[in-house]
C-alpha positions as CSV (number, residue, x, y, z in Angstrom):
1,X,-1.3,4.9,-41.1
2,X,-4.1,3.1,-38.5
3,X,-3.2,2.0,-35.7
4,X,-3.2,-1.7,-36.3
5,X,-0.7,-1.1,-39.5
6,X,1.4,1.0,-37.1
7,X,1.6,-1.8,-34.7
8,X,2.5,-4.2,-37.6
9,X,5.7,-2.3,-38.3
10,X,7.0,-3.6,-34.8
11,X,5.5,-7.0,-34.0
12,X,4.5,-10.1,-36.4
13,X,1.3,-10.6,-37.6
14,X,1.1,-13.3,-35.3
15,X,2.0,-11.4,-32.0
16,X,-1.1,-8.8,-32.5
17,X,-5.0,-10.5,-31.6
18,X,-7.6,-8.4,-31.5
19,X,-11.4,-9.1,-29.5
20,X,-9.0,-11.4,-27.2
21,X,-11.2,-12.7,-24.8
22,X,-8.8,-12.1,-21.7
23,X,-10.4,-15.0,-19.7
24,X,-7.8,-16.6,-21.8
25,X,-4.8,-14.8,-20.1
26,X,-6.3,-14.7,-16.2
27,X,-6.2,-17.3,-13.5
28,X,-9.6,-16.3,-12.7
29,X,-10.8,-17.3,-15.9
30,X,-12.6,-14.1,-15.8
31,X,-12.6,-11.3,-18.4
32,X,-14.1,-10.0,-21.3
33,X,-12.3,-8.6,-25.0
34,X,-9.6,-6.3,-24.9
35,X,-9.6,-4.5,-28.5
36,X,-6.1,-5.7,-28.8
37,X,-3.7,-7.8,-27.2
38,X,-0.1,-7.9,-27.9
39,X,3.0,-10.0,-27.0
40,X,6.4,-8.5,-27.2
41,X,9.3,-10.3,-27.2
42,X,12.2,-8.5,-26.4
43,X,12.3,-4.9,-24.2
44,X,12.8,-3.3,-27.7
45,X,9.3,-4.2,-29.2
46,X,7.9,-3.7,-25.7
47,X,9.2,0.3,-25.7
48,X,8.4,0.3,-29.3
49,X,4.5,-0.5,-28.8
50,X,4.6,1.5,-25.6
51,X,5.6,4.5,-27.5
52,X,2.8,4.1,-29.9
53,X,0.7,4.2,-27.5
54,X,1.9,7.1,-26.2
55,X,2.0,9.1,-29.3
56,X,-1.5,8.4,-30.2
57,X,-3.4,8.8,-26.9
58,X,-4.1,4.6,-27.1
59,X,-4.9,2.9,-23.4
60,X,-2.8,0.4,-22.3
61,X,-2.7,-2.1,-19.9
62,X,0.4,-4.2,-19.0
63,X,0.0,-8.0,-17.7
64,X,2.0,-10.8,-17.3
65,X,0.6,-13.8,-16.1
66,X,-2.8,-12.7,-15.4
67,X,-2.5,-13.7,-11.6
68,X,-4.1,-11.5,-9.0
69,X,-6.5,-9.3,-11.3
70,X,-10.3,-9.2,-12.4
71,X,-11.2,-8.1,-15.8
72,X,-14.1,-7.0,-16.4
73,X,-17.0,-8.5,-18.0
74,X,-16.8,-5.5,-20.4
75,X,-13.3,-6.6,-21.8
76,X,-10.8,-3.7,-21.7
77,X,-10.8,-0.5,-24.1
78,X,-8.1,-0.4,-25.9
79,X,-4.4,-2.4,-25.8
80,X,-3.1,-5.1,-23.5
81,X,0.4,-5.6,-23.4
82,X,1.5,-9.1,-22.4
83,X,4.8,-9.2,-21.1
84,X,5.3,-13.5,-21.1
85,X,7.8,-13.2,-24.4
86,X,10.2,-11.2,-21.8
87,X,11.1,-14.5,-19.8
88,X,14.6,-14.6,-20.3
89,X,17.5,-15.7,-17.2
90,X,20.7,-14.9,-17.1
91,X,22.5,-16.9,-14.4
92,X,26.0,-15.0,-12.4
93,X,27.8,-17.0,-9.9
94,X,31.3,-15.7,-9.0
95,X,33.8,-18.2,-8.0
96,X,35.0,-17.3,-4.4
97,X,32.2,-15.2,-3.3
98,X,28.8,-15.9,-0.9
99,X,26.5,-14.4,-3.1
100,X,25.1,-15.7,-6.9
101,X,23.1,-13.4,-9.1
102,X,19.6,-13.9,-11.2
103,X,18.6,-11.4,-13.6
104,X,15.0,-11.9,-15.0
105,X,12.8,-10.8,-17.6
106,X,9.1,-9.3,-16.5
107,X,7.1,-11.9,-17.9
108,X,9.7,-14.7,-16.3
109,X,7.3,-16.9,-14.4
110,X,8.2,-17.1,-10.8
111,X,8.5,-21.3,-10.9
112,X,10.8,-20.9,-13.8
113,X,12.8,-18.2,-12.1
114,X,13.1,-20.1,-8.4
115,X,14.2,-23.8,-10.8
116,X,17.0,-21.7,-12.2
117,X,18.0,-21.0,-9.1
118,X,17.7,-24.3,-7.3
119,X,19.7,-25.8,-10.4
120,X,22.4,-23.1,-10.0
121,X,22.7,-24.4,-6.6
122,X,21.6,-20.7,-5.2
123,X,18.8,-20.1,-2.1
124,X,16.1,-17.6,-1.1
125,X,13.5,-18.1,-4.0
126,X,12.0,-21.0,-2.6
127,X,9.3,-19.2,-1.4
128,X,8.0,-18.4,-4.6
129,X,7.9,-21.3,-6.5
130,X,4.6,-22.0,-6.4
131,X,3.1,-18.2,-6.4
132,X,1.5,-18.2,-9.9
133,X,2.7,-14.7,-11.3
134,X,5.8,-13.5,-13.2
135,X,8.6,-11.1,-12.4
136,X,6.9,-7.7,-13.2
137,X,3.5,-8.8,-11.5
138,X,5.9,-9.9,-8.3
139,X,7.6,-7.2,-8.1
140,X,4.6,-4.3,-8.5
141,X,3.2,-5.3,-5.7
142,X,6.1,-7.0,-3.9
143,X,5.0,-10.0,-3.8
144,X,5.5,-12.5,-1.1
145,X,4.5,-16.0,1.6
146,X,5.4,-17.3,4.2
147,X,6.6,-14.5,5.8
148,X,9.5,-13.5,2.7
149,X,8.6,-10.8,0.4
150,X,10.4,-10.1,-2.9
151,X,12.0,-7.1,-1.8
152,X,14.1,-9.4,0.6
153,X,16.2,-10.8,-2.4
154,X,15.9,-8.3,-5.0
155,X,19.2,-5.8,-5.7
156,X,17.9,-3.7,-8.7
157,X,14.9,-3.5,-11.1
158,X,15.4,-2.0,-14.3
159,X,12.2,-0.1,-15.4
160,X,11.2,1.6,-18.7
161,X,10.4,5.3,-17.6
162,X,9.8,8.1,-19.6
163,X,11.0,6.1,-22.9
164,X,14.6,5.7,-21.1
165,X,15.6,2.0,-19.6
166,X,16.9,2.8,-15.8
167,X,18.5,1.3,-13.6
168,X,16.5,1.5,-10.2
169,X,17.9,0.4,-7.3
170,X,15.7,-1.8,-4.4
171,X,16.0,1.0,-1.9
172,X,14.4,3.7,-4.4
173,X,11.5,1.0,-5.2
174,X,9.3,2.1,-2.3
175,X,8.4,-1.3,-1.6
176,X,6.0,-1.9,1.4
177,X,3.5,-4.6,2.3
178,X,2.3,-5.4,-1.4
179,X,2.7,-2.2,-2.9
180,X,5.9,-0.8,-4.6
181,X,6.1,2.8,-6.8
182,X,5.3,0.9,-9.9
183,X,1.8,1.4,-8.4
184,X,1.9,5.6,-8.9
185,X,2.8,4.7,-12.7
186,X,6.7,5.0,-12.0
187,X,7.8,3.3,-14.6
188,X,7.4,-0.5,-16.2
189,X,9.4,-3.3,-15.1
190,X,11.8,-4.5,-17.8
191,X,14.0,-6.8,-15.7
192,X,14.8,-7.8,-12.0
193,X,18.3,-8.5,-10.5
194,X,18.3,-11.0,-7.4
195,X,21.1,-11.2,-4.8
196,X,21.2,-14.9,-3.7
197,X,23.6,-16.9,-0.9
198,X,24.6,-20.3,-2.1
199,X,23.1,-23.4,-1.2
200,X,23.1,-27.5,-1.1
201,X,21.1,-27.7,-4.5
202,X,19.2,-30.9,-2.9
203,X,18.6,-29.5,0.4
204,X,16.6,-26.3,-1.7
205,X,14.8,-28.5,-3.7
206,X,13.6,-30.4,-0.5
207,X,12.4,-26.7,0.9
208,X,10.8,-26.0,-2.4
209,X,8.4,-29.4,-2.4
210,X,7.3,-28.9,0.5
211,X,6.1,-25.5,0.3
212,X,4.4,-26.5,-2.8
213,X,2.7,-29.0,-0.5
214,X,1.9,-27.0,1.7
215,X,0.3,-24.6,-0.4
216,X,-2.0,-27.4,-2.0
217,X,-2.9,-28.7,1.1
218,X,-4.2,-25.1,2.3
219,X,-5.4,-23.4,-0.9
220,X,-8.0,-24.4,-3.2
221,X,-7.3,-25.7,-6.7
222,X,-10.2,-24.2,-8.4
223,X,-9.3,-21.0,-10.7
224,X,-8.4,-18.0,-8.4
225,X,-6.2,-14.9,-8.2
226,X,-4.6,-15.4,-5.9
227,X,-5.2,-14.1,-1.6
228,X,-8.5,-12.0,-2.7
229,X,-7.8,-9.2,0.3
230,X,-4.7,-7.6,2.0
231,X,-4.3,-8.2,5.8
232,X,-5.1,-5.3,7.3
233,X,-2.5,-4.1,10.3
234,X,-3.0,-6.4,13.2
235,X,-5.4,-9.0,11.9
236,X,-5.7,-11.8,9.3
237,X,-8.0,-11.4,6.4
238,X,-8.9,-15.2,6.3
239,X,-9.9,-15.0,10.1
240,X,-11.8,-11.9,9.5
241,X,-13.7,-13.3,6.9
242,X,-14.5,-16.6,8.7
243,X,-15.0,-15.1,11.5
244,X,-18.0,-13.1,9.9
245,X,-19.2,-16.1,8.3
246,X,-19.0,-15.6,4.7
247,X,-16.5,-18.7,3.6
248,X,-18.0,-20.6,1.3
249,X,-20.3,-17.7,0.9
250,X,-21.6,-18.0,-3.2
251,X,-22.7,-15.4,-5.7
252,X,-23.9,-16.8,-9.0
253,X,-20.5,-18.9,-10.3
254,X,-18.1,-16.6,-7.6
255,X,-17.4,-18.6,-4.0
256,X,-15.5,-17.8,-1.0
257,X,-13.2,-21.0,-1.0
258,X,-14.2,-23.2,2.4
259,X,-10.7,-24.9,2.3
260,X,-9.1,-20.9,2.6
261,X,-11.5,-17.9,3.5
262,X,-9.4,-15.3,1.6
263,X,-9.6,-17.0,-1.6
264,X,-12.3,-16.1,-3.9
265,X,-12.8,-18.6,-6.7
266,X,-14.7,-19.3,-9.7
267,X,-16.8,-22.6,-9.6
268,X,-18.9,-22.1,-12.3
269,X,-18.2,-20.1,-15.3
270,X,-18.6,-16.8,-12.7
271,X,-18.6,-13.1,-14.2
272,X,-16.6,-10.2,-12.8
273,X,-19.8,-8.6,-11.6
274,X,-20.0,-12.2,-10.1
275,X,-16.7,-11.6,-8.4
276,X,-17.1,-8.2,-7.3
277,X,-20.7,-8.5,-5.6
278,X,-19.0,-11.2,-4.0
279,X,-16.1,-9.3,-2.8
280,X,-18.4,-6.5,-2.2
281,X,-20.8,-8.4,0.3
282,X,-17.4,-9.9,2.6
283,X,-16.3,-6.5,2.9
284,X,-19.8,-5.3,4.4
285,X,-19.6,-8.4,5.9
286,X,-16.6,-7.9,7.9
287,X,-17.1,-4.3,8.6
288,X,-20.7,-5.4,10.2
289,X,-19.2,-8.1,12.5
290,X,-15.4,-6.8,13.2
291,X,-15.2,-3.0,12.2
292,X,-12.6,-3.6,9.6
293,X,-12.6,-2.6,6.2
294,X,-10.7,-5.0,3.9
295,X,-8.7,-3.9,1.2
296,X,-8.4,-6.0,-2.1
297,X,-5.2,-7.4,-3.0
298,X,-6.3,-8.2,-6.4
299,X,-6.6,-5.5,-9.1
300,X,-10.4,-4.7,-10.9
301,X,-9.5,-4.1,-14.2
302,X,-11.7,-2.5,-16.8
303,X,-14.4,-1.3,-14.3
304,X,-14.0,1.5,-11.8
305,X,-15.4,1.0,-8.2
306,X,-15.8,3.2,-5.2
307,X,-14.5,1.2,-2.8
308,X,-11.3,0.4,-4.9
């Protein structure tokens, strides 16, 4: 049985693409083919796929909502897994107690997640409401702004390991500034469970609009991924970046956004290779003028790099 007739045994027809141009399924708008793209919708097709993978030595790559990655120009070898079917809630809130619960699929985009919240009269997602990534991509790299990180309001993660669904709690998750143990290839993030105080339903979705305004008013609008590089201890990437004069700094369609330095964005139909001379240049940039070598927040995938 080939591959492609193997994977038709756990998905419909309609679920398996193959030469998906992934600029379709990034923010960036950036990306060549993958040789096949799947979407699973429930955590039993997900293992299923994941396991024939396995068994037959097949790549795969696992997205959700295609924020804060680069694919390559190149496309990627072999099969991406999408994991946006997996966006289902499940709202628990206890008469008599401080605390309401959220469990969430992985590909459970993070606006959806924080509106069931604010409608379930629950607080402490605001601060993700307008962060354009899902559950899985939030809480692989612990996703965060404005000073509140994911790890702050999240009680367990349940993670496909070894073909087993477990149970992980937060404090085994290793989470640290934008990194978690999902990023050693721990496991796969199935579900998140949120621990949430109640709250005046109006009064969160007050706090919610204007963080969303105040995200428009200092990030750019054009496609991005998302804050291009991590701060490194004791500075500000933005202010590293400005300070060594490269916002608005261009390579062919790629730009360092003027209205937030630590934005790359695509202006004009820009390649990876684009992207990554780009990225490549600030980071000499920076080291010339401050002695600081950034690290990207954003993931290259498809394409290996040194200084990755």
């Amino acid at each position: 049985m080939t591959f492609i007739k193997a994977l038709r045994t756990i998905l419909p027809k309609e679920a398996i693409l193959t030469n998906e141009p992934m600029a379709k399924h990034t923010t960036l708008k950036i990306g060549g083919p993958a040789d096949i793209l799947v979407k699973p919708n429930t955590s039993e097709q997900l293992r299923n796929v994941y396991k024939l993978c396995e068994d037959n030595n097949w790549p795969m790559v696992l997205l959700g909502s295609g924020s804060n990655v680069l694919i390559a120009d190149e496309g990627i070898r072999g099969l991406v897994m999408l994991t946006t079917g997996l966006d289902e809630i499940h709202v628990d809130t206890p008469l008599n107690k401080k605390f309401g619960y959220i469990t969430a699929g992985a590909g459970t985009k993070l606006s959806k997640l924080a509106e069931a919240a604010c409608k379930a009269g629950l607080s402490g997602l605001e601060f993700i409401h307008a962060i354009p990534g899902s559950v899985g991509g939030a809480v692989y790299m612990n996703a965060g702004a404005y000073e509140q990180f994911i790890s702050g309001v999240c009680v367990c993660v349940t993670l496909l390991v070894n073909d087993k669904l477990v149970d992980v709690p937060v404090n085994e998750m290793g989470f640290d500034y934008r990194t978690s143990r999902l990023q050693q290839g721990e496991g796969i993030v199935i579900k998140a469970t949120f621990r949430l105080p109640y709250g005046n339903t109006e009064e969160i979705r007050t706090k919610m609009n204007e963080l969303n305004q105040l995200r428009k008013s200092k990030h750019p609008q054009e496609p991005s991924a998302g804050s291009t590089f991590k701060n490194p201890k004791g500075y500000a990437a933005w202010e590293l970046i400005k300070n060594a004069g490269m916002s608005g700094y261009i390579v062919g369609g790629a730009k360092m956004s003027d209205k937030h330095s630590n934005f790359a964005v695509n202006i004009n139909n820009a390649s990876a290779d684009d992207m990554c001379r780009l990225l490549d240049a600030v980071r000499n940039k920076v080291h010339e003028i401050s002695n600081v070598w950034l690290e990207p927040e954003i993931k290259i995938i498809g394409r290996n790099y040194p200084w990755m």
